[in-house]
C-alpha positions as CSV (number, residue, x, y, z in Angstrom):
1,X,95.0,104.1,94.5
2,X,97.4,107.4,95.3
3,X,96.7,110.0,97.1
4,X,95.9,112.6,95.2
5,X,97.1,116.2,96.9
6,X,97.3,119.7,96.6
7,X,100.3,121.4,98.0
8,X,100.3,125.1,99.8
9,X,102.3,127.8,101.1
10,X,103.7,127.2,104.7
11,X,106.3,128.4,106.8
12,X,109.1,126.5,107.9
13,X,107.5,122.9,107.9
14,X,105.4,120.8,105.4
15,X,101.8,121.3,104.5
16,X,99.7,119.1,102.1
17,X,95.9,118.5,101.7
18,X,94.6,115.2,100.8
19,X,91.5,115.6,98.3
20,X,91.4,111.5,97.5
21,X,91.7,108.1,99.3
22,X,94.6,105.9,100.1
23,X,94.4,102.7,100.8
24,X,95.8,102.6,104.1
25,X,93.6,102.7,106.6
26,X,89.5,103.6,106.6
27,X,89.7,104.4,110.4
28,X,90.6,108.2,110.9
29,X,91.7,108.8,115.1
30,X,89.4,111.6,115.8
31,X,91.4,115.5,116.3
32,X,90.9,115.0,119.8
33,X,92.6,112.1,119.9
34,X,95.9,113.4,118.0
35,X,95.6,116.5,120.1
36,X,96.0,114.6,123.2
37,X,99.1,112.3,121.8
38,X,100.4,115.6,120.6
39,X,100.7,117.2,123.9
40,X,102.2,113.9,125.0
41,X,105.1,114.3,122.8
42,X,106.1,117.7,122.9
43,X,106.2,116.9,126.6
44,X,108.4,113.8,126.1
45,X,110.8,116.0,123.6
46,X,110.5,119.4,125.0
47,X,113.4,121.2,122.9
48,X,115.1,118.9,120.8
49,X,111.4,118.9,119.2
50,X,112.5,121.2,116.5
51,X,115.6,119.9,115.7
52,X,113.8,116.3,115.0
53,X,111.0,117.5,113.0
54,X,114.1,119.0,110.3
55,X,114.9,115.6,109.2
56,X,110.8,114.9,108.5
57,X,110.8,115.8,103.9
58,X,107.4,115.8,102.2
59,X,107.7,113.0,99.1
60,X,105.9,113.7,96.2
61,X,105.6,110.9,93.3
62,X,104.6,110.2,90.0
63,X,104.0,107.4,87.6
64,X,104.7,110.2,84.9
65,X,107.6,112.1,84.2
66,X,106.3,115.5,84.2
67,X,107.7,117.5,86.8
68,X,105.1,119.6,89.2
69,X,105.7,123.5,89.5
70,X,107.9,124.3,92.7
71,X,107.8,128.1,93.8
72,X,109.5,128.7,97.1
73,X,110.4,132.4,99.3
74,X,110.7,133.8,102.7
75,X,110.2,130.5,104.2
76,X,107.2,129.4,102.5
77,X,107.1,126.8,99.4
78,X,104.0,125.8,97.2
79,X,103.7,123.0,94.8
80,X,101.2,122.4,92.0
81,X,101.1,118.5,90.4
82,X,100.4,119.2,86.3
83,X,97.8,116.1,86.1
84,X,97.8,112.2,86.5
85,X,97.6,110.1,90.0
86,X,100.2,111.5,92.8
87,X,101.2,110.2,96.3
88,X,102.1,111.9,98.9
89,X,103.6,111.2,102.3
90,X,106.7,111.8,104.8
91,X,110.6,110.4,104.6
92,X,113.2,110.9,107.2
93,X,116.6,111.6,106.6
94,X,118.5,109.1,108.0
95,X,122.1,110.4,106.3
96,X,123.9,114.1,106.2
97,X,124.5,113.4,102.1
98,X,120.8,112.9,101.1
99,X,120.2,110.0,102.1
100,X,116.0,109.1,102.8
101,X,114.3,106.0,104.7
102,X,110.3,106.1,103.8
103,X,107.5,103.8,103.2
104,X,107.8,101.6,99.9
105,X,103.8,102.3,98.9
106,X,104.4,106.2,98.5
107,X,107.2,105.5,96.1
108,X,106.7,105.3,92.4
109,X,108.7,105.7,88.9
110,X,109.2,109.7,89.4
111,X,109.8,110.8,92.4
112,X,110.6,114.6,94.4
113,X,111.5,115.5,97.7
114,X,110.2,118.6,99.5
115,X,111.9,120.1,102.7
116,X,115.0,121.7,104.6
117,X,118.0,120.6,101.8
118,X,121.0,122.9,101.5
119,X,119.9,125.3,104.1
120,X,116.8,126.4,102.5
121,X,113.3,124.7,101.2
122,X,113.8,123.1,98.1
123,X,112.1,120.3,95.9
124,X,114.9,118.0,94.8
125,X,114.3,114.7,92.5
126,X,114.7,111.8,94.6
127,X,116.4,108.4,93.1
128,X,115.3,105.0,94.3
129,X,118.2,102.9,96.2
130,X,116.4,99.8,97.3
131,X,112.3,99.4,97.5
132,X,111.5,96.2,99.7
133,X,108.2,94.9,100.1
134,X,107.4,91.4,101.6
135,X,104.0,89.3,101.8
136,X,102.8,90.2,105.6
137,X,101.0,93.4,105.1
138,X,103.3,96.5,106.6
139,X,106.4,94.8,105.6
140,X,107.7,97.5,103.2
141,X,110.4,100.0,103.1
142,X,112.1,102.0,100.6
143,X,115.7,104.2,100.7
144,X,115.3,107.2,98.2
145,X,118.2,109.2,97.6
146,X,118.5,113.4,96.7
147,X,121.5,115.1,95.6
148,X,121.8,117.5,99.0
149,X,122.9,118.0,102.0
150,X,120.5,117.3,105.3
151,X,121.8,119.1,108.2
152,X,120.0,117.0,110.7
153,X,119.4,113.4,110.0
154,X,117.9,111.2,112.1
155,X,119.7,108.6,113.8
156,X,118.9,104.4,113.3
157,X,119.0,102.0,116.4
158,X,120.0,98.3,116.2
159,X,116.7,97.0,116.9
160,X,113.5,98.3,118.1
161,X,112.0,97.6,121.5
162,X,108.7,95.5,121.0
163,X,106.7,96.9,123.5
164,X,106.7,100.6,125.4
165,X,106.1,104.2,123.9
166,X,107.0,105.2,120.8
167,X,106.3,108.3,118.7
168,X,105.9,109.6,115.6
169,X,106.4,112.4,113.5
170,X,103.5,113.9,111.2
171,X,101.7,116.9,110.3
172,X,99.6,118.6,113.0
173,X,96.3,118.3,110.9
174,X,95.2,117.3,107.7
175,X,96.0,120.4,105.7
176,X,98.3,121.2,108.9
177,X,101.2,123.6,108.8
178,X,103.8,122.2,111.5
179,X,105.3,119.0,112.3
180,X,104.3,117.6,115.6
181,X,104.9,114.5,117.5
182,X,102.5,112.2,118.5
183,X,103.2,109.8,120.9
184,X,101.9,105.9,121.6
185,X,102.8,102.4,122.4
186,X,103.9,99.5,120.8
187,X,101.3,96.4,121.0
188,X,102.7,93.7,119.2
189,X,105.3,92.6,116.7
190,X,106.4,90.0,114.5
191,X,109.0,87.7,113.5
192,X,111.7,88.7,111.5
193,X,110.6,88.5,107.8
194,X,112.7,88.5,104.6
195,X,115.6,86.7,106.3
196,X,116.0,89.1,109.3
197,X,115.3,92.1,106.7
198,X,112.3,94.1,108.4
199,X,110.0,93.0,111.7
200,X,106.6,95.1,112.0
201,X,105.9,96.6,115.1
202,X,102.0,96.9,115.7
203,X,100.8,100.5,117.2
204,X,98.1,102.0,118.4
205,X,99.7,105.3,116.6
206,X,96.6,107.7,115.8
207,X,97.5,108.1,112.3
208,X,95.7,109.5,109.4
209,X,96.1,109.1,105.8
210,X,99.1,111.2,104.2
211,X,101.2,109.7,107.3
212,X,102.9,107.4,105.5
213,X,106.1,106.7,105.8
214,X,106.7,109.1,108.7
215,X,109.5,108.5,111.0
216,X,108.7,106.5,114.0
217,X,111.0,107.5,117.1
218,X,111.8,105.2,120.3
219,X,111.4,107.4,123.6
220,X,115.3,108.5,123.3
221,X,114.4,109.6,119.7
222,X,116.4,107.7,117.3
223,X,114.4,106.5,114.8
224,X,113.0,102.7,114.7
225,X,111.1,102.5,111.7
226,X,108.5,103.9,109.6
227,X,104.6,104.1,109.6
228,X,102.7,101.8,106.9
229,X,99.9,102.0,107.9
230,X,96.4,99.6,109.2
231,X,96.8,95.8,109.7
232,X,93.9,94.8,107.4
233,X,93.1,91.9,108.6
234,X,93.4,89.8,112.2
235,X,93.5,92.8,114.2
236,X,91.6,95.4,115.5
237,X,91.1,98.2,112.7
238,X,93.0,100.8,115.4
239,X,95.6,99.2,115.1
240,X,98.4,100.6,112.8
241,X,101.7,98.7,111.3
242,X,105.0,100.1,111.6
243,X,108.4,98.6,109.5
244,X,111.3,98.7,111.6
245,X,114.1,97.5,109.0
246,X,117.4,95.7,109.8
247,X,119.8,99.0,110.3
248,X,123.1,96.6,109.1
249,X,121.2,96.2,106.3
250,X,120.1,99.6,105.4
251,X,123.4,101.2,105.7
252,X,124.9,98.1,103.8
253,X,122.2,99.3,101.3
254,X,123.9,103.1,101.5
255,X,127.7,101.9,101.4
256,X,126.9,100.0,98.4
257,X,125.2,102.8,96.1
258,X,127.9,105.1,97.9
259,X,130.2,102.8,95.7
260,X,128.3,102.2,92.5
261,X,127.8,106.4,92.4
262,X,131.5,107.1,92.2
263,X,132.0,103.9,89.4
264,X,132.5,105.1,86.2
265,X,129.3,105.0,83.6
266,X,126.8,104.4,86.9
267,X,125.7,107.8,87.7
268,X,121.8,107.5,86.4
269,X,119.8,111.0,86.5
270,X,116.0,109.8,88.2
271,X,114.4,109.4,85.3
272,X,117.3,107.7,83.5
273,X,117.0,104.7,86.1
274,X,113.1,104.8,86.2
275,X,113.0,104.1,82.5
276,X,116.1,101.6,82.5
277,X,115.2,99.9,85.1
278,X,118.6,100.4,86.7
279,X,118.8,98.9,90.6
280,X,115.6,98.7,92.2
281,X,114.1,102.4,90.9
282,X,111.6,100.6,89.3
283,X,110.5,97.7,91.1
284,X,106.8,96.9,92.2
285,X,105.4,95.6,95.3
């Protein structure tokens, strides 16, 4: 089931409103708990705060190719889906040339980016590189691609710690206007899956719906992975799932379509490659 949202005006960050279910998580953290892991991390990030929150885009997705109205000025953007069953969550820019990492379950056949592209708030159609999802629930990842440039990406480690803070970026309410960063631990992880692909790290982020794939940060900010979502089954219901892909094999993932896009006869609009069925744009979990 998507998420079904309504997009409004905001100023200089990302603002949607959730008016359906996902199927996520059924455990909301109360406001006072995000207010408190809020304070945390803009007191861990101080200034460079703003400067991560401009590599957090809004994605916006379809199973339909109709394209939702865009109006943007003075800072402020609004979208308005036509019909049908849209997701919504968060990607992070993890390359200058438009390059996205996000969670594989907001991804679908038709897919637009919303955010700070070119200089200026924009809502660019996003291609599908690679979509990855494995059997251990919060095993997925996707790499979505816009044609723009990001002026502030975030940065991959080589692995993830397993245990200590960690942080993630999201909006500052359901409905909220600004990005903030909220900050907890890691609990738990797993082995590597998918041959060394991906390992989940298990949080006690406090989450809501509409987070997904938001970038999580280690405490130097470089992002480790991103939030999936709640471990539905052997663990507490707090406890949320976070997929720290292999970054060899993410940026082996970008070299190679970095290739195939300057080939001759490869360069596939969005909706060209959801129909074909070119790469991975339209592969299912």
């Amino acid at each position: 089931m998507g998420l079904r949202t309504k997009i409004l005006g905001i100023t200089g960050a990302i603002l949607f409103v959730p008016v359906g279910a996902h199927c996520e998580s059924d455990v909301q953290p109360s406001r006072e708990a995000r207010a408190g892991a809020a304070a945390l991390g803009a007191s861990h990030f101080g200034d460079r705060l703003p400067s991560l929150t401009r590599g957090v885009l809004l994605t916006f997705a379809s199973d339909h190719e109709l394209r939702p109205e865009f109006t943007s000025a003075g800072g402020h953007f609004s979208i308005s889906p036509h019909s049908g069953d849209w997701s919504s969550g968060l990607a992070s820019a993890i390359s200058s040339d438009g390059y996205l990492l996000t969670a594989a379950h907001v991804v679908k056949r038709f897919n637009w980016i919303v955010g700070w592209m070119d200089g200026k708030l924009e809502m660019k159609a996003a291609t599908v590189v690679a979509k990855r999802a494995y059997g251990p629930i919060g095993a997925e990842f996707a790499v979505l691609r816009v044609a723009a440039s990001i002026g502030t990406p975030l940065t991959i480690l080589r692995r993830p710690g397993v245990s200590g803070e960690i942080y993630i970026l999201a909006p500052d309410r359901v409905g909220g206007a600004q990005i903030q960063c909220l900050a907890g631990a890691a609990i738990g992880y797993s082995e590597p899956i998918g041959g060394s692909e991906c390992i989940i790290l298990y949080t006690n982020l406090p989450t809501w719906n509409g987070d997904s794939g938001g970038p999580v940060l280690s405490s130097t900010g470089e992002l480790i992975g991103v939030n999936v979502g709640w471990k539905k089954s052997g663990l507490s219901k707090d406890v949320r799932t976070v997929c720290c892909p292999n970054p060899t094999m993410v940026e082996s993932i970008i070299s190679k379509d970095r290739v195939t896009r300057t080939s001759p006869n490869q360069h596939l609009s969005t909706t060209e490659q959801a129909k074909s069925g070119d790469g991975e744009a339209s592969g299912q979990r």
